[in-house]
C-alpha positions as CSV (number, residue, x, y, z in Angstrom):
1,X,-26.0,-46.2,49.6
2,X,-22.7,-45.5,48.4
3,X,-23.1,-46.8,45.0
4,X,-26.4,-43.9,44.7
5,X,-23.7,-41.4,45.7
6,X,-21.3,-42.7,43.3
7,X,-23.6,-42.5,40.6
8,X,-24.7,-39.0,41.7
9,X,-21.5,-37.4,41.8
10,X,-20.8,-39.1,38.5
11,X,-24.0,-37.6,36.9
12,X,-23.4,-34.9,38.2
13,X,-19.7,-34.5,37.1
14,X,-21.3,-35.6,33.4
15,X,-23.5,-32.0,33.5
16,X,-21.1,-29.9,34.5
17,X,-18.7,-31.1,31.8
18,X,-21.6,-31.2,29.6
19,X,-22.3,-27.7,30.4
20,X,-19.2,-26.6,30.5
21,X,-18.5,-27.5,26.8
22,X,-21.5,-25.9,25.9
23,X,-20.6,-22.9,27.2
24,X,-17.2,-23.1,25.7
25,X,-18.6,-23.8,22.3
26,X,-20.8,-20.6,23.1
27,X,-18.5,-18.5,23.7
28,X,-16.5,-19.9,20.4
29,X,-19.1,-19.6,18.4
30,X,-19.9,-16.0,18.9
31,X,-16.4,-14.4,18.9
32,X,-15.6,-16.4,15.9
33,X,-18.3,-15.1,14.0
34,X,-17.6,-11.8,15.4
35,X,-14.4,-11.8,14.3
36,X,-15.6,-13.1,11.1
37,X,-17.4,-10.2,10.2
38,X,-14.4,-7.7,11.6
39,X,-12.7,-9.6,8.9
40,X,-15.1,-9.0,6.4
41,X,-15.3,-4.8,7.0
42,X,-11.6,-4.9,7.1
43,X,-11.4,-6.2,3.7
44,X,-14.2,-3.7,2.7
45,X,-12.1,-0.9,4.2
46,X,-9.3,-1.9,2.2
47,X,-10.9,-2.2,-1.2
48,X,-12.3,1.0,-0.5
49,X,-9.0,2.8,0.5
50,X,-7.4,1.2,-2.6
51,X,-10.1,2.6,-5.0
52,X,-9.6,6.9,-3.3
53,X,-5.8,6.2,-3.6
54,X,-5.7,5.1,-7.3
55,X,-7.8,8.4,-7.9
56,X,-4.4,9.9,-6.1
57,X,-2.0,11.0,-8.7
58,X,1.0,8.5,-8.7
59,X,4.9,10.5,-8.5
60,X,8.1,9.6,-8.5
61,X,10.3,11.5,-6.6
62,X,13.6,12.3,-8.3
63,X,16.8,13.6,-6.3
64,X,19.1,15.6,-9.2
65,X,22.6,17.0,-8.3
66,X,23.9,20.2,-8.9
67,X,25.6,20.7,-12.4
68,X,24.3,18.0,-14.7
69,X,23.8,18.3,-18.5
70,X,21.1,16.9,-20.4
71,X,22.8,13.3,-21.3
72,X,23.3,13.3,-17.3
73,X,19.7,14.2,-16.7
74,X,18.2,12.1,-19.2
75,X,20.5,8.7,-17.6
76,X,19.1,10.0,-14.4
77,X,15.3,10.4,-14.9
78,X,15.7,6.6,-17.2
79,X,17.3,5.4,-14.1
80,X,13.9,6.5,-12.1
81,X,11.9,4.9,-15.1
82,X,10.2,9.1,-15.1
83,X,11.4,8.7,-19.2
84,X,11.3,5.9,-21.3
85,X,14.0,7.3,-24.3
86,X,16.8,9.6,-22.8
87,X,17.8,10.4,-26.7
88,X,14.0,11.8,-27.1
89,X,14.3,13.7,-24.2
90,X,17.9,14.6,-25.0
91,X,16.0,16.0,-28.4
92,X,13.0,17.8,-26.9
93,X,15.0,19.5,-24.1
94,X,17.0,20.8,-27.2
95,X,14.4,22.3,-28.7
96,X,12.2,23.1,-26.2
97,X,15.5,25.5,-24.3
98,X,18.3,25.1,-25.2
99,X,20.0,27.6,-22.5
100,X,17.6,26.8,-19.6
101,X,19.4,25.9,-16.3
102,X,18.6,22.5,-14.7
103,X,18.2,22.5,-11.2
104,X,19.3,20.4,-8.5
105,X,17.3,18.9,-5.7
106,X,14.4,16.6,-4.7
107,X,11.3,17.0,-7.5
108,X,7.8,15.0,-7.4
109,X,7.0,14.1,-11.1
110,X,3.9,12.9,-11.4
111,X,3.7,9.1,-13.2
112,X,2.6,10.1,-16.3
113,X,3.9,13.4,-16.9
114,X,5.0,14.5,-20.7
115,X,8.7,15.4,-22.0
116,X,7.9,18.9,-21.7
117,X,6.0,18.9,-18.2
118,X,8.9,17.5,-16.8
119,X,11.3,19.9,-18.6
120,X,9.5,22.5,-17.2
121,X,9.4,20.9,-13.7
122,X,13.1,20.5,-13.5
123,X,14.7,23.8,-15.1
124,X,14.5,27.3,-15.6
């Protein structure tokens, strides 16, 4: 009699654990796959995001103190990588206006802005 109640509880023991796996590997299964899939909109969202902001026009922004001249201004905007020659910009601010003022202060210049939008941008 005792080895029949042995052998139950041991059976029985085996069905729980048996069960209890399953449910376990359940459980894995289907937040897993979840997950998966929050993974996969995530990276959709992303790709997404990335494509509206490069439609977004790309600045730099550019801090200029008071009373610089143009060689000072043109060091500073090839320092923010806004100019790719100071001594052309030197030239066109030259012609462009001679007397214009430049001011000081905090400016957004958009990436690929010209010589003379950013001359125009940055004095008066």
């Amino acid at each position: 009699m005792n080895k029949i109640k042995d052998f139950l509880y041991n059976f029985l023991e085996m069905i729980v654990a048996v069960a209890l796996l399953g449910l376990i590997v359940f459980v894995l299964w289907t937040n897993l796959n979840y997950l998966m899939n929050l993974n996969q909109a995530s990276i959709a969202n992303a790709s997404n995001e990335e494509q509206v902001n490069s439609d977004e026009v790309q600045t730099t922004n550019v801090t200029l103190p008071t009373d610089l001249n143009v060689e000072q201004l043109a060091t500073v905007l090839e320092g923010y990588k806004v100019i790719e020659n100071k001594e052309d910009f030197i030239k066109k601010f030259n012609e462009t206006n001679p007397s214009a003022k430049i001011l000081s202060g905090s400016f957004d210049i958009p990436n690929n802005s010209s010589i003379e939008d950013i001359i125009k941008l940055i004095s008066k």
